[in-house]
C-alpha positions as CSV (number, residue, x, y, z in Angstrom):
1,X,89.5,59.7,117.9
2,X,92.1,57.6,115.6
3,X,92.9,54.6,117.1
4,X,96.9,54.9,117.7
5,X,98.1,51.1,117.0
6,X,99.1,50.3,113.7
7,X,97.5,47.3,112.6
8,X,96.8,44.9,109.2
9,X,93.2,43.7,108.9
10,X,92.4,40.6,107.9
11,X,88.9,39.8,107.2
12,X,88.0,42.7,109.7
13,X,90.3,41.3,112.5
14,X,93.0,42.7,113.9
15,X,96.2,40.7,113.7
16,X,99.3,43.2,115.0
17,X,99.5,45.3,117.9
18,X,102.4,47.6,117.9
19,X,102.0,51.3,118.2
20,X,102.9,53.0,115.2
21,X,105.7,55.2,116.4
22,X,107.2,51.3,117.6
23,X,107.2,50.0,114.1
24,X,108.5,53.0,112.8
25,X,111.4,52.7,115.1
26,X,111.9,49.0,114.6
27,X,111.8,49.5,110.5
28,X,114.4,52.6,111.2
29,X,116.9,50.5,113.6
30,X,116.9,47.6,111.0
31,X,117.5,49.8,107.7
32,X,120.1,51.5,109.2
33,X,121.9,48.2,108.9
34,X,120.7,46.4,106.0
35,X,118.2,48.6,104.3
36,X,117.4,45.4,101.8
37,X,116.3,43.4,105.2
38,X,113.2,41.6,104.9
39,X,111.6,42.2,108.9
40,X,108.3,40.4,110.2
41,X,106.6,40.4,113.1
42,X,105.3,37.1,115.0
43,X,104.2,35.1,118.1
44,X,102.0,37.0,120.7
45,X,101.9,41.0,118.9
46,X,99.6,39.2,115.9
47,X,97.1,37.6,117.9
48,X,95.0,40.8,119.1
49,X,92.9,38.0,121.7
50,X,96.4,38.2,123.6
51,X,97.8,41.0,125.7
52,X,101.3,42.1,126.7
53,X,104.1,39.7,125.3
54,X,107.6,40.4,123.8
55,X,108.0,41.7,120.1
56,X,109.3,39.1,118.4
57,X,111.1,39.7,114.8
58,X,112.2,37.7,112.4
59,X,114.9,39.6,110.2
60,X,115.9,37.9,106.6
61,X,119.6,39.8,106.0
62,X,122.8,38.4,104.8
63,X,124.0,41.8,106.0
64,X,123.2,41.7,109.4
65,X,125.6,40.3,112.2
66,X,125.5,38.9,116.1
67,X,127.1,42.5,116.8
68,X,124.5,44.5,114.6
69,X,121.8,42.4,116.4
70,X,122.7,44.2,119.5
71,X,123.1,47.3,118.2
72,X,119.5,47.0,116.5
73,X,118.5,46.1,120.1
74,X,119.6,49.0,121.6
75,X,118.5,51.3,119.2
76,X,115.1,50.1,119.4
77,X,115.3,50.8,123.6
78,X,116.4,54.1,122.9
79,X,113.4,55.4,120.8
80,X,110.7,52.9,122.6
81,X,111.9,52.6,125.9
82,X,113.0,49.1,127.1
83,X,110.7,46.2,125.9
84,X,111.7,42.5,125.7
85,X,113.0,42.3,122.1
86,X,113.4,38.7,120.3
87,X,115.2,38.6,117.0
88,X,116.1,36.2,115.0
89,X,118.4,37.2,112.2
90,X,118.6,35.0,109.3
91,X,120.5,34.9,105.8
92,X,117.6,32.4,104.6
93,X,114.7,30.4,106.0
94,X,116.1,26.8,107.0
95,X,114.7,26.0,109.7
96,X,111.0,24.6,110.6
97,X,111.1,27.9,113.3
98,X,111.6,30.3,110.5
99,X,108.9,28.6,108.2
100,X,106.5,29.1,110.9
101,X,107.3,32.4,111.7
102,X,107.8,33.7,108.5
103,X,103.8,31.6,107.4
104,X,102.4,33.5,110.5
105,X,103.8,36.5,110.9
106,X,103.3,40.0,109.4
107,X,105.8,41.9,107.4
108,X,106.6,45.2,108.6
């Protein structure tokens, strides 16, 4: 039986754990905006030794605004279902937080 999360091995590990149909809809909600956006994944949903956790995203856009951050959000809800959401939008990577994130997550 196919396994339904969509993952990226590395070195035969598995390092992301979002269903398929959740990426898709993440990818979907964030292109709608700014289909040039750059959008990784980090924190808890790339360590498979963890379980549960919020999906946190990391979005590189000079397009995309506080307001379309919301929007996004909601979006997301309404083809998922309500899931704590963190994401950080960002026209570049400044800060030690988005080096991190950006070094460790995955890009969607």
């Amino acid at each position: 039986m196919k396994n339904p999360v969509l993952c990226a091995i590395l070195k035969n590990k598995v390092i992301m754990r979002l269903l398929d149909h959740e990426v898709s809809a993440i990818k979907r909600s964030v292109n709608q905006f700014d289909p040039e956006a750059e959008l990784y994944l980090f924190g808890s949903r790339v360590d498979d030794s963890k379980r549960g956790g919020d999906i946190d995203l990391l979005v590189i856009s000079g397009k995309i605004t506080r307001a379309d951050r919301r929007k996004i959000k909601l979006k997301i809800y309404d083809e998922i279902g309500e899931q704590r959401i963190d994401m950080i939008v960002t026209a570049k990577i400044s800060t030690p937080f988005h080096r991190i994130a950006l070094s460790e997550g995955i890009k969607l």
